[in-house]
PDB file as gemmi writes it, atoms N, CA and C in Angstrom:
CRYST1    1.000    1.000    1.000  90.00  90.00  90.00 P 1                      
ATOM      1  N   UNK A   1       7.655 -12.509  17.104  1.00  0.00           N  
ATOM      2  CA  UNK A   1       8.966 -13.017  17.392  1.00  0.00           C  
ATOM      3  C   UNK A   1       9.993 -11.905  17.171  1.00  0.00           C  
ATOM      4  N   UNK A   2      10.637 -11.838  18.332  1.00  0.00           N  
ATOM      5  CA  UNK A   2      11.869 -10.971  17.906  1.00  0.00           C  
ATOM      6  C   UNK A   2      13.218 -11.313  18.048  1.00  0.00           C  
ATOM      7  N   UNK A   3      14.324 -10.780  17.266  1.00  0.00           N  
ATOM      8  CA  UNK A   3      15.501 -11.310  17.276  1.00  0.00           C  
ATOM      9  C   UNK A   3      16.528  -9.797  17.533  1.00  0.00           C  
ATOM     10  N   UNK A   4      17.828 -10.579  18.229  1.00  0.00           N  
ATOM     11  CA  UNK A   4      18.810  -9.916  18.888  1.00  0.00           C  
ATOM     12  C   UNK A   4      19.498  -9.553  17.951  1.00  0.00           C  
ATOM     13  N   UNK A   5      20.107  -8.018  18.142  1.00  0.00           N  
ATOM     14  CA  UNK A   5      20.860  -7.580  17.094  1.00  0.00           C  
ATOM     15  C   UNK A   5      21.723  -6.855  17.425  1.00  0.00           C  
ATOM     16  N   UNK A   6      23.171  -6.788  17.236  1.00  0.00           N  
ATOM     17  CA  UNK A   6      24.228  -6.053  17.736  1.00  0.00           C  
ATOM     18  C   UNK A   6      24.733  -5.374  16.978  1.00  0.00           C  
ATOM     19  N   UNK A   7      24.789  -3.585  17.595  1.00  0.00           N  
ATOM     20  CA  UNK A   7      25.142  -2.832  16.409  1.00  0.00           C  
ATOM     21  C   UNK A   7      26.233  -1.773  17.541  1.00  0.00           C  
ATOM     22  N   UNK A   8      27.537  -1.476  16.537  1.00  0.00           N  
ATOM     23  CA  UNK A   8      28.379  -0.863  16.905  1.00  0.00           C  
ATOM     24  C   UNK A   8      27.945   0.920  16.505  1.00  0.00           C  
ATOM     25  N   UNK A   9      27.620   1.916  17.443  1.00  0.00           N  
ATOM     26  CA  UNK A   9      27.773   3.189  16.975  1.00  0.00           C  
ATOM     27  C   UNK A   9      29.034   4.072  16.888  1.00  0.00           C  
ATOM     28  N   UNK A  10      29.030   5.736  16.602  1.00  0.00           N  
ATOM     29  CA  UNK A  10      29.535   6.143  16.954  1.00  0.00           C  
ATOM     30  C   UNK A  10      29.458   6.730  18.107  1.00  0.00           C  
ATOM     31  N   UNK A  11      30.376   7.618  18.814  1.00  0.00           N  
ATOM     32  CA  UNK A  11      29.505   8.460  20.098  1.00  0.00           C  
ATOM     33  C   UNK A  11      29.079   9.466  19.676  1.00  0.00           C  
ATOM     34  N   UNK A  12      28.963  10.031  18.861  1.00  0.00           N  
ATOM     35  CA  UNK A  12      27.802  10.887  18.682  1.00  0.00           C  
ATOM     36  C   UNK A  12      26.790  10.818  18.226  1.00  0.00           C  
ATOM     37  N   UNK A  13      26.051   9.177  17.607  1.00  0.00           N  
ATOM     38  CA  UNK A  13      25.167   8.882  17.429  1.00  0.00           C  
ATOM     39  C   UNK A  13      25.068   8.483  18.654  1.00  0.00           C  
ATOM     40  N   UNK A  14      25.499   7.140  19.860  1.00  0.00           N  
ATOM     41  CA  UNK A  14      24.703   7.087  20.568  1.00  0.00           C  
ATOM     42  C   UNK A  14      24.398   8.498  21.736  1.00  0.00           C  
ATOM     43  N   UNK A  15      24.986   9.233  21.898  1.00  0.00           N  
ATOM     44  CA  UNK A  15      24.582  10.292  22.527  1.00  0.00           C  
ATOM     45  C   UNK A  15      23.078  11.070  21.955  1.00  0.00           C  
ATOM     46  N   UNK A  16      23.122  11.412  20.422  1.00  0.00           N  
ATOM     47  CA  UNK A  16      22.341  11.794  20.802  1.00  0.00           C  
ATOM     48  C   UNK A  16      20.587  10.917  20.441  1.00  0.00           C  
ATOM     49  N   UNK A  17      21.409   9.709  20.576  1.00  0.00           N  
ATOM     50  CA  UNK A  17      19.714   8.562  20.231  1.00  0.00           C  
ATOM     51  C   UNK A  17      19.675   8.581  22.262  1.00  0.00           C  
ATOM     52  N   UNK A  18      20.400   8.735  23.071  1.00  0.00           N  
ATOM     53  CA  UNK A  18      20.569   8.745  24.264  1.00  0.00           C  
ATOM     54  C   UNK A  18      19.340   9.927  24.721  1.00  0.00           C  
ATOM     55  N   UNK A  19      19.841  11.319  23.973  1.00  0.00           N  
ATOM     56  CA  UNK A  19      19.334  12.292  24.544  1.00  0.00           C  
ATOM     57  C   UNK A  19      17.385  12.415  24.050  1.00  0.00           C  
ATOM     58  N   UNK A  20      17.288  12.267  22.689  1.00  0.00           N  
ATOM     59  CA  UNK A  20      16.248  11.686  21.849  1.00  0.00           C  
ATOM     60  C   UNK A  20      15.486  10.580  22.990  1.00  0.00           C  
ATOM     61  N   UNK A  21      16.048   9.575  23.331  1.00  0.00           N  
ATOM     62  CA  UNK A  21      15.101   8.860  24.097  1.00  0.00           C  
ATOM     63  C   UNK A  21      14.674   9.728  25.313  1.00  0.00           C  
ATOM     64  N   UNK A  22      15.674  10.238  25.832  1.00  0.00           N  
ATOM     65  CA  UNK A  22      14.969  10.704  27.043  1.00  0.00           C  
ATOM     66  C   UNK A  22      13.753  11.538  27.178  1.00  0.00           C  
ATOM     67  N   UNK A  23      14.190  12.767  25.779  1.00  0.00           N  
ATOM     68  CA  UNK A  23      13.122  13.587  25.747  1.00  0.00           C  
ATOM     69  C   UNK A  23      11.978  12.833  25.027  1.00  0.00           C  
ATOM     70  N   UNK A  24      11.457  11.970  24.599  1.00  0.00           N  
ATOM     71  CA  UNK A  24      10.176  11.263  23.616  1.00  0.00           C  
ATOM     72  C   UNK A  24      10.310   9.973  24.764  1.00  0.00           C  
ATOM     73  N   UNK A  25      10.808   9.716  26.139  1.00  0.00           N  
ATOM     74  CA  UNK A  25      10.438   8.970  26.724  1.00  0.00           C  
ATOM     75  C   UNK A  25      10.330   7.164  26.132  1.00  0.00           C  
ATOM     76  N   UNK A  26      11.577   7.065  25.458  1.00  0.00           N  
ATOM     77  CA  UNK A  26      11.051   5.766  24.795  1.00  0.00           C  
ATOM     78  C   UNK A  26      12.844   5.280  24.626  1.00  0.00           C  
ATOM     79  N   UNK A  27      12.732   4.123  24.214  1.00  0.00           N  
ATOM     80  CA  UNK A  27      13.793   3.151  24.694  1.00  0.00           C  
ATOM     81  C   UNK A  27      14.504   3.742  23.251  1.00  0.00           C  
ATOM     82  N   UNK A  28      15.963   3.681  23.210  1.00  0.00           N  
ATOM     83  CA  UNK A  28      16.723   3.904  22.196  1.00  0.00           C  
ATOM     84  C   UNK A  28      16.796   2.703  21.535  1.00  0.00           C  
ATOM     85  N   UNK A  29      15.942   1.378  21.532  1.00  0.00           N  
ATOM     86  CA  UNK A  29      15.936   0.353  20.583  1.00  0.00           C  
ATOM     87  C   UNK A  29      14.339   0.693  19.941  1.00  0.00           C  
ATOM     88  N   UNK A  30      13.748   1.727  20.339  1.00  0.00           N  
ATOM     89  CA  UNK A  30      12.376   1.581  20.136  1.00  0.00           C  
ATOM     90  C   UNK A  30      12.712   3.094  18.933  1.00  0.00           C  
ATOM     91  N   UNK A  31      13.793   3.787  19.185  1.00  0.00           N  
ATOM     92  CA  UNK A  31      14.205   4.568  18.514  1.00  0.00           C  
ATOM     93  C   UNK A  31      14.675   4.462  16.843  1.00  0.00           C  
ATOM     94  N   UNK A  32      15.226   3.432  17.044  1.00  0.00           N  
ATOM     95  CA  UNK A  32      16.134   2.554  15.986  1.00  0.00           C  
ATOM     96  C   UNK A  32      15.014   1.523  15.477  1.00  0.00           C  
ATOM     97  N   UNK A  33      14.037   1.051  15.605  1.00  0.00           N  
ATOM     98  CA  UNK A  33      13.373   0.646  15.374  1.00  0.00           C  
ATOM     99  C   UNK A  33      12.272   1.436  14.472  1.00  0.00           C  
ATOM    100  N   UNK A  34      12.069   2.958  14.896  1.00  0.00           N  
ATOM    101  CA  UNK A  34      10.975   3.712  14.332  1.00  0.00           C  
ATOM    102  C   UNK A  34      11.866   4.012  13.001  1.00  0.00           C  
ATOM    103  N   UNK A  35      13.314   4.143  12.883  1.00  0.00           N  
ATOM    104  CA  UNK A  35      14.119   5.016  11.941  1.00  0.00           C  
ATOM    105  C   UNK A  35      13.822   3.703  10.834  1.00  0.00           C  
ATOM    106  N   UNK A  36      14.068   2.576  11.172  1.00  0.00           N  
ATOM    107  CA  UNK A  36      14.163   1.347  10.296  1.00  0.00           C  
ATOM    108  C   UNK A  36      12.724   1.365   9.735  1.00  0.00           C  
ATOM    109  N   UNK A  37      11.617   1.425  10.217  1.00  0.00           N  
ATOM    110  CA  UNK A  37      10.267   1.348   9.564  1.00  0.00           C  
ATOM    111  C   UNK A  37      10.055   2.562   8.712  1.00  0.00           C  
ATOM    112  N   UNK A  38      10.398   3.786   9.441  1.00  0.00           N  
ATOM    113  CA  UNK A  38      10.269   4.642   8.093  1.00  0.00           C  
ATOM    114  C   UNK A  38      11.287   5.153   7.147  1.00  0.00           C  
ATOM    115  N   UNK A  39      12.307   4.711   7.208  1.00  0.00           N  
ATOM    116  CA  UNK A  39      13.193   4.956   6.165  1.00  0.00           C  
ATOM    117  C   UNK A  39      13.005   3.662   5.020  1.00  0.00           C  
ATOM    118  N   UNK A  40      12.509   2.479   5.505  1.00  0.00           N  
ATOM    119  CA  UNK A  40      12.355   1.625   4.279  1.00  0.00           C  
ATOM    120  C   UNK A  40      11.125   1.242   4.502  1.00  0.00           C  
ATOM    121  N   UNK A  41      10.154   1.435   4.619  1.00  0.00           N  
ATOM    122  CA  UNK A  41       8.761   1.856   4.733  1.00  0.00           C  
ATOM    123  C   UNK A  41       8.315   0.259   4.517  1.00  0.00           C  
ATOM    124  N   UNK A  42       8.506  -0.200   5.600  1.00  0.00           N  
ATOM    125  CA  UNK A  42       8.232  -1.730   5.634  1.00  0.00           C  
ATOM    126  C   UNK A  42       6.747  -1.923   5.694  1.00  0.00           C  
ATOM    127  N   UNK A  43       5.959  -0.970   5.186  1.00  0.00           N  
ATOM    128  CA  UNK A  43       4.141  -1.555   5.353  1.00  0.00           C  
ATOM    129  C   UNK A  43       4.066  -2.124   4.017  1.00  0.00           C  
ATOM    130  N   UNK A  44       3.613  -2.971   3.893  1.00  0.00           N  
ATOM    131  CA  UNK A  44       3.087  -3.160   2.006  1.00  0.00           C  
ATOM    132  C   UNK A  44       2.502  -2.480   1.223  1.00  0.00           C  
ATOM    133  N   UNK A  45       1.989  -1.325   1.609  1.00  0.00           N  
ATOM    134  CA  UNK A  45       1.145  -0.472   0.812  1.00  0.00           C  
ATOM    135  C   UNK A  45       1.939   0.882   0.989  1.00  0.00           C  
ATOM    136  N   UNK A  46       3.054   1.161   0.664  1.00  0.00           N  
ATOM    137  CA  UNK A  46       3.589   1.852   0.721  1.00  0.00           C  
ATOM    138  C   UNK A  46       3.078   3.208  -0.676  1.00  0.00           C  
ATOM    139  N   UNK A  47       3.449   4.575  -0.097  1.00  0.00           N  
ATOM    140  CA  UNK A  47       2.930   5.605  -1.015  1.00  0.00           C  
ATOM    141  C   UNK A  47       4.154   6.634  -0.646  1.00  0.00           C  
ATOM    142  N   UNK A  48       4.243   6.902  -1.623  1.00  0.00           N  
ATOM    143  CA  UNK A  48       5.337   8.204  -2.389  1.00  0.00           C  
ATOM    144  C   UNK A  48       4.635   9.169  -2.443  1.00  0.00           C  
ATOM    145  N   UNK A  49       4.882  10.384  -1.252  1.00  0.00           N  
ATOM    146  CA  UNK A  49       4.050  11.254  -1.185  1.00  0.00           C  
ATOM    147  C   UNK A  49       4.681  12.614  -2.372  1.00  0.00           C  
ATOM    148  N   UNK A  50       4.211  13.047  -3.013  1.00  0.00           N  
ATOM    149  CA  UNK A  50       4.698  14.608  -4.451  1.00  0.00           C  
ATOM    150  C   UNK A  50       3.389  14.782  -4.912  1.00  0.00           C  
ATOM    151  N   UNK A  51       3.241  15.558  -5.949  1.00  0.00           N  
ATOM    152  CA  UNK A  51       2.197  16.040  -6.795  1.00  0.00           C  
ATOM    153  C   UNK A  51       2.589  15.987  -8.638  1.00  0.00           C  
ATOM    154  N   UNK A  52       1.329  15.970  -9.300  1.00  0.00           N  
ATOM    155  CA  UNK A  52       1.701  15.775 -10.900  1.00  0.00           C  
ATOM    156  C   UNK A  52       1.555  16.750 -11.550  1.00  0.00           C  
ATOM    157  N   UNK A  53       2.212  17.928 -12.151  1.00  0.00           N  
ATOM    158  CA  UNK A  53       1.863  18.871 -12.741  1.00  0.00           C  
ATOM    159  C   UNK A  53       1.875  18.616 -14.344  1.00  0.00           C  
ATOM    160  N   UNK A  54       0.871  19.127 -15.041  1.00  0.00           N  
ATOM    161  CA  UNK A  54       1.142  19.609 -16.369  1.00  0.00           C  
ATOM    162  C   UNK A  54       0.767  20.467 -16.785  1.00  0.00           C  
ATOM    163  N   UNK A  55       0.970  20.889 -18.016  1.00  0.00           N  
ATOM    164  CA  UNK A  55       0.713  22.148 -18.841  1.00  0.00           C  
ATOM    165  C   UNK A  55       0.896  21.883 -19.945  1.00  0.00           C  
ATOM    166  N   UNK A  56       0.011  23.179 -21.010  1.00  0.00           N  
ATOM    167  CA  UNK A  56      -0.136  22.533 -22.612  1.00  0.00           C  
ATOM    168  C   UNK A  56       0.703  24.144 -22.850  1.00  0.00           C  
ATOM    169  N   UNK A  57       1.247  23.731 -24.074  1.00  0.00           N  
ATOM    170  CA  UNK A  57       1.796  25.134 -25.272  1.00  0.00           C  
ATOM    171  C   UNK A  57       1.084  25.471 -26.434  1.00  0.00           C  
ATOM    172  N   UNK A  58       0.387  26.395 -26.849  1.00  0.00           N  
ATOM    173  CA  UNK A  58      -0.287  26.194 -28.114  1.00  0.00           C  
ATOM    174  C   UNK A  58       0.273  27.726 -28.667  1.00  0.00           C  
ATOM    175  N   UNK A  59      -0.030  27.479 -29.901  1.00  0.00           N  
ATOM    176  CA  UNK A  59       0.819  28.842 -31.127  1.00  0.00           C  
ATOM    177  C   UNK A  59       0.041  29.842 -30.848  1.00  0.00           C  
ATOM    178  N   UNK A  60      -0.108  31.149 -31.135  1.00  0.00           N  
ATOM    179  CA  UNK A  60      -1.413  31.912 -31.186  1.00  0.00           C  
ATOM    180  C   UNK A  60      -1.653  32.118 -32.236  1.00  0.00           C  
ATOM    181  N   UNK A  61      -3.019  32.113 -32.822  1.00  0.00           N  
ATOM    182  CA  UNK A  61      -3.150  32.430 -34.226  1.00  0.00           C  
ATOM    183  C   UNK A  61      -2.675  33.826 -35.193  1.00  0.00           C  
ATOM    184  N   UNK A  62      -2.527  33.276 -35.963  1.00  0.00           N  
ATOM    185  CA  UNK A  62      -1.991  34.916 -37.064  1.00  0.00           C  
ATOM    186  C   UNK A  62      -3.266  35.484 -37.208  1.00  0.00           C  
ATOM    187  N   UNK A  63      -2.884  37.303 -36.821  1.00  0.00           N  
ATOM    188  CA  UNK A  63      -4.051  37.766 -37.047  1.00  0.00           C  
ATOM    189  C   UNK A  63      -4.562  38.205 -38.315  1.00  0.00           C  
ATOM    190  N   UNK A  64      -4.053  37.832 -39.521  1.00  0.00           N  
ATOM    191  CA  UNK A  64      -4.706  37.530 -40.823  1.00  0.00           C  
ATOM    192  C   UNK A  64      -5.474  36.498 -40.462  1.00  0.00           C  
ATOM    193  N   UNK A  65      -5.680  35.335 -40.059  1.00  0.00           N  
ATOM    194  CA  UNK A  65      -6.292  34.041 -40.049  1.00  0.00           C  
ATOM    195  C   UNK A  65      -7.393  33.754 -39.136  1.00  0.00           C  
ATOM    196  N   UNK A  66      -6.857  35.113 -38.087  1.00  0.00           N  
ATOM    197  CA  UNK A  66      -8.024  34.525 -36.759  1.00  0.00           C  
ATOM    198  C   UNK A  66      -9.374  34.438 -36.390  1.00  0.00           C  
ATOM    199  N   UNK A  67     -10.061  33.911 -36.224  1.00  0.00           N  
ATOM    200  CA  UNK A  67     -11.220  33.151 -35.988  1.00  0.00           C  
ATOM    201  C   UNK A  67     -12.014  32.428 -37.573  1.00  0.00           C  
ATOM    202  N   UNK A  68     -10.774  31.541 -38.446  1.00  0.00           N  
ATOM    203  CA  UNK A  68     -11.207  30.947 -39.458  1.00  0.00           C  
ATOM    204  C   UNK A  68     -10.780  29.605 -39.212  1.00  0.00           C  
ATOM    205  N   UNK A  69     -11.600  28.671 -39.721  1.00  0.00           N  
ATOM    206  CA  UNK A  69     -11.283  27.146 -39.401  1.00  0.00           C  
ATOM    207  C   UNK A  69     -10.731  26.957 -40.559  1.00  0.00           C  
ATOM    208  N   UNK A  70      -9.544  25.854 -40.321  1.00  0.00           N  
ATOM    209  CA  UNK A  70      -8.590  25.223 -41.268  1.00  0.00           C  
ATOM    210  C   UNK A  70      -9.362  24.838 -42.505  1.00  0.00           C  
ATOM    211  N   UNK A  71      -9.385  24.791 -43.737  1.00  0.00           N  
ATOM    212  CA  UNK A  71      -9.989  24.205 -44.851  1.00  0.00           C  
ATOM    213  C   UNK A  71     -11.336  25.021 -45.395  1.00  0.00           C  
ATOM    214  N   UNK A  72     -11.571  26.187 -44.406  1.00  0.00           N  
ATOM    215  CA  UNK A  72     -12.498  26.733 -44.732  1.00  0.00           C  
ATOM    216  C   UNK A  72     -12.395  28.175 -45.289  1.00  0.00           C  
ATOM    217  N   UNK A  73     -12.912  28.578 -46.994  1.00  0.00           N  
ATOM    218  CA  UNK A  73     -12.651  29.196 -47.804  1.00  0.00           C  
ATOM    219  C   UNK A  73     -13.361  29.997 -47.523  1.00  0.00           C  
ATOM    220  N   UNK A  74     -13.173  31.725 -47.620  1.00  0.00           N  
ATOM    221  CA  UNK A  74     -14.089  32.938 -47.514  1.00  0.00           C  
ATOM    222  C   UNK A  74     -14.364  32.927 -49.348  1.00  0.00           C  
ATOM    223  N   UNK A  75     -15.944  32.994 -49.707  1.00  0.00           N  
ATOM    224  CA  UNK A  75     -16.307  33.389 -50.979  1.00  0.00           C  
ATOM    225  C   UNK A  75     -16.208  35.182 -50.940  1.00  0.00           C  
ATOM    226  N   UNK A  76     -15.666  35.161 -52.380  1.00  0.00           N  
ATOM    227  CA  UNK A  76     -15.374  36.620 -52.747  1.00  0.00           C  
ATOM    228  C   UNK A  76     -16.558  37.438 -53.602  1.00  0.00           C  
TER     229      UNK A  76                                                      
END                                                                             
């Protein structure tokens, strides 16, 4: 089912949804139609396309200390 919808532009939007149709061969309601589906991404399974970065910080050991485990005593 589809319903009628009346929308006031400017002229330089409809010019260039005018020129846009001509070259992609497709109706300037079919235009306005593609902008509406992907700007509010009307599928239900919608996905947020980015990436997750992390990273760790660690101290470097003192080189008096290094390669001794915490709690563990050198006999003299």
């Amino acid at each position: 089912m589809s319903t009628r919808f009346h929308l006031i532009l400017e002229d330089h939007q409809y010019r260039f949804l005018t020129e846009e149709s001509g070259r992609l061969s497709v109706s300037v309601a079919e235009l306005i139609r593609r902008a509406i589906d992907s700007t509010f991404a009307l599928e239900p399974t919608r996905r947020v396309r980015g990436f997750e970065l992390s990273f760790g910080v660690w101290r470097r050991p003192d080189a008096a200390v290094a390669g001794r485990r915490p709690g563990i005593r050198l006999r003299r």
